[in-house]
C-alpha positions in Angstrom: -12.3 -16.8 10.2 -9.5 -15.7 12.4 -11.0 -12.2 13.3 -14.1 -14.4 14.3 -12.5 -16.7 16.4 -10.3 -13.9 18.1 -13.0 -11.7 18.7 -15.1 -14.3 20.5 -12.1 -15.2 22.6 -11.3 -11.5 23.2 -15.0 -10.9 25.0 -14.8 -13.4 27.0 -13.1 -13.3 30.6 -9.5 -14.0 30.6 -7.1 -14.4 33.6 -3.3 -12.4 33.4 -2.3 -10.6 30.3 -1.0 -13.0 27.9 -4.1 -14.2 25.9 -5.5 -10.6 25.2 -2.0 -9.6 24.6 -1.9 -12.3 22.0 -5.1 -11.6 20.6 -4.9 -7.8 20.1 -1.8 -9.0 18.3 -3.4 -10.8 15.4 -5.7 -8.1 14.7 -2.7 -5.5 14.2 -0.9 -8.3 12.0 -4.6 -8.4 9.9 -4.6 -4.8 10.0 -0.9 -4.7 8.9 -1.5 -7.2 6.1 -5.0 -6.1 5.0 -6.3 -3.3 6.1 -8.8 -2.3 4.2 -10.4 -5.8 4.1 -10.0 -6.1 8.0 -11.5 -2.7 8.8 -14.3 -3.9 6.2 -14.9 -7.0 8.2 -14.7 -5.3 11.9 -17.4 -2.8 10.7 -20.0 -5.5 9.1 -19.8 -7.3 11.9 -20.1 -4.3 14.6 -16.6 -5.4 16.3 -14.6 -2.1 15.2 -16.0 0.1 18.3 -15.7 -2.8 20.8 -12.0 -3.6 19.6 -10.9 0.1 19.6 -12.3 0.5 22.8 -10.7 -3.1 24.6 -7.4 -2.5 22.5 -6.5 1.4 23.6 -7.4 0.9 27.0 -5.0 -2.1 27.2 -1.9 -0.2 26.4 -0.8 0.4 29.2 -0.8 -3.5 30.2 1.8 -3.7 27.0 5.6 -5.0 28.5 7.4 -6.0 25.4 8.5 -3.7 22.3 7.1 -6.2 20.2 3.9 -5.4 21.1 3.9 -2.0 21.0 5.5 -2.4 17.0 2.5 -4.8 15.9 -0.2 -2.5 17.6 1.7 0.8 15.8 2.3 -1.1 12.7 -1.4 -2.1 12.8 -2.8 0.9 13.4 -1.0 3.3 11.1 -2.2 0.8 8.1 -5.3 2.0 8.5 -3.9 5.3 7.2 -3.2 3.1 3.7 -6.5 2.7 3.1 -8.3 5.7 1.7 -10.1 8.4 3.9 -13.5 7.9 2.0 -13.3 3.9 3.2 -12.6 4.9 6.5 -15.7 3.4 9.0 -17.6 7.0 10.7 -15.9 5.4 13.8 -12.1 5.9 12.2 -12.9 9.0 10.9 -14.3 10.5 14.5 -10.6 8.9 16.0 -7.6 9.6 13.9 -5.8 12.0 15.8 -6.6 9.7 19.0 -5.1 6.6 16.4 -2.3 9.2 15.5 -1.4 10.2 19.0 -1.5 6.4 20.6 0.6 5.2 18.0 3.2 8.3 18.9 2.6 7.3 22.3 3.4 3.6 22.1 6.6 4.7 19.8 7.9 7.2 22.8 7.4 4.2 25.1 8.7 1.5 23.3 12.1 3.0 22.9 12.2 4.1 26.7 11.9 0.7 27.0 14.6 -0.2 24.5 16.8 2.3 26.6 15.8 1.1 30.0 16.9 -2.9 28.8 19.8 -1.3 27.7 21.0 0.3 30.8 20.4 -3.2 32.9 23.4 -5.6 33.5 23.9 -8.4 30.9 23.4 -11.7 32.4 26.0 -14.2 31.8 24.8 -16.4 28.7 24.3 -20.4 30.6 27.3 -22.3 29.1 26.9 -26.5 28.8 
């Protein structure tokens, strides 16, 4: 399915930022929508470590709020689902889950403030 397809894509080499910015983007919409069966599904296949590991280093690489909202709304799903489902690995990482999504929050609206504070550009008129 789609967590196949984007996990396959996701370990292999990519060039720029867009494609793994797109693809760490479907699994916080999955996570969002399902999260107990997504977290199932990362763990019987062995991807949950890998993704965890790919997905919080790439932060930092973030640029839009949008990403930042799908990743935090993704994320703090997991918390939906109750602690006795949790994978070992989710267990071992919830304040580090906790404290990214904080941190991704903090930055997103410094970014909504900082796009705020630049100059409107004239809209292009026909």
């Amino acid at each position: 399915g789609i967590l196949s397809i984007s996990m396959k894509r996701l370990s292999q080499p990519t060039e720029g930022k867009a494609l793994p910015t797109v693809l760490l983007n479907v699994f916080g919409n999955v996570l969002f929508y399902n999260p107990a069966l997504s977290l199932g599904l990362l763990t019987k296949n062995g991807w949950l470590e890998p993704l965890f590991r790919v997905w919080f280093n790439f932060f930092s690489n973030y640029t839009r709020v949008y990403d930042r909202k799908v990743t935090v709304l993704g994320l703090s799903s997991i918390f939906l689902v109750p602690c006795q489902q949790w994978p070992e690995s989710i267990r071992n990482s919830c304040q580090h889950i906790v404290v990214s999504c904080l941190q991704l929050l903090h930055d997103a609206e410094k970014l909504r403030v900082e796009k705020s504070m630049r100059p409107q550009e004239d809209p292009i008129t026909f």
